[in-house]
C-alpha positions as CSV (number, residue, x, y, z in Angstrom):
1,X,-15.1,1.1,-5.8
2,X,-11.8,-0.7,-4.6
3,X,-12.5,-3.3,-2.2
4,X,-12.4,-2.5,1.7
5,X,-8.9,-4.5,2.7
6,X,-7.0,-1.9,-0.1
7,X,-4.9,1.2,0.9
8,X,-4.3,3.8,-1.5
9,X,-1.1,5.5,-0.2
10,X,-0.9,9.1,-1.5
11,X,0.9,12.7,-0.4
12,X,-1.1,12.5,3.4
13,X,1.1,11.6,6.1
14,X,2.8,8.1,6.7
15,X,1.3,7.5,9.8
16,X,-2.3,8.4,8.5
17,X,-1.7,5.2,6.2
18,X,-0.2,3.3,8.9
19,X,-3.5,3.9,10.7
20,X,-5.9,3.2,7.9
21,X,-4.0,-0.5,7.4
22,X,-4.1,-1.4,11.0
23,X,-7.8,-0.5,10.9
24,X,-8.6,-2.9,8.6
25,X,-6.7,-5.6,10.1
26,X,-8.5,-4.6,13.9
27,X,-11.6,-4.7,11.5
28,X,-11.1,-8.4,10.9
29,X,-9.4,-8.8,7.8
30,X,-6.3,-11.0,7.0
31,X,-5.0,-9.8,4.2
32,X,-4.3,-6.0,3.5
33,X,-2.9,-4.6,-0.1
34,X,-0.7,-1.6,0.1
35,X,-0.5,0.2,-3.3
36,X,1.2,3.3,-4.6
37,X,2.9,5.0,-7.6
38,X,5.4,7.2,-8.5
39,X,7.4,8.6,-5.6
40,X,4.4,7.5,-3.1
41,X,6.4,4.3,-3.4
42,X,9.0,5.2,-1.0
43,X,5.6,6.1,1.6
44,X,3.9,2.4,1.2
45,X,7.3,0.7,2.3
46,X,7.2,2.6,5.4
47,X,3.9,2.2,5.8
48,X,4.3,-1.5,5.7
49,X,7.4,-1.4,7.7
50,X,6.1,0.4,10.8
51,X,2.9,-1.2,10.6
52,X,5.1,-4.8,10.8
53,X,7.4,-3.3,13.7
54,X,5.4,-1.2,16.0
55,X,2.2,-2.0,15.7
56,X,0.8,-5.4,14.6
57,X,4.1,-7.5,14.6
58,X,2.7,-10.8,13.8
59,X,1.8,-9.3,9.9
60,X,4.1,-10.8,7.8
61,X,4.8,-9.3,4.1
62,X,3.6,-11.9,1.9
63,X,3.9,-10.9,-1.5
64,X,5.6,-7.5,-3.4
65,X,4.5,-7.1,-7.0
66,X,5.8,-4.3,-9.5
67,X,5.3,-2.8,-12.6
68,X,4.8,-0.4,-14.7
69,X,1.8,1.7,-15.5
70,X,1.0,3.7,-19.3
71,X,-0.7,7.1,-17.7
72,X,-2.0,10.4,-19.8
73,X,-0.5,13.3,-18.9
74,X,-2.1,15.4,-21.7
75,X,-3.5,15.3,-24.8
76,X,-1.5,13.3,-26.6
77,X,1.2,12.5,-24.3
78,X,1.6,9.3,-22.1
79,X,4.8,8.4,-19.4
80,X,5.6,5.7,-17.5
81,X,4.7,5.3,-13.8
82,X,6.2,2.9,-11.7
83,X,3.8,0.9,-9.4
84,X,4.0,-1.4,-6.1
85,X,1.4,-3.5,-4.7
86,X,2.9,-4.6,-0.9
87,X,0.4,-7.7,0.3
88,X,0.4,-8.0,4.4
89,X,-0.9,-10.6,6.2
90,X,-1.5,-12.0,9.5
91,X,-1.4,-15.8,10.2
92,X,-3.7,-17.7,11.5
């Protein structure tokens, strides 16, 4: 089980995930880790984005980390899958 300060950010609506991250900051943790692959990508950067402008403004993106991910798809086939990991945090 992933631990409580990830999101997971999947096909749902943006501002469901923008809702689950400021959550667990209101909840008391510091640090929150965005991650997504594939074309979810493009959803975690807003996610982090609105979460930094309109809601908590004092989270600061502290790290970005990419790479790329081996998945199955079948059988005997395997592809590529991009991957982002977007770290927020709020100063103390």
């Amino acid at each position: 089980m992933p631990p409580d300060n990830v999101v997971f950010i999947g096909k749902k609506p943006t501002m469901n995930y923008v809702l689950a991250v400021v959550t667990q900051f209101n909840s008391g943790n510091r640090t929150v880790n965005i991650k997504a692959r594939g074309k979810a990508i493009v959803r975690a950067v807003d996610v982090a984005l609105i979460t930094q402008r309109r809601f908590i403004e004092d989270a600061v993106i502290e790290d970005i980390k990419v790479w790329t991910e081996e998945v199955a798809i079948g059988d005997d086939e395997r592809t590529n899958v991009s991957s982002m990991e977007i770290v927020m945090t709020i100063p103390e």
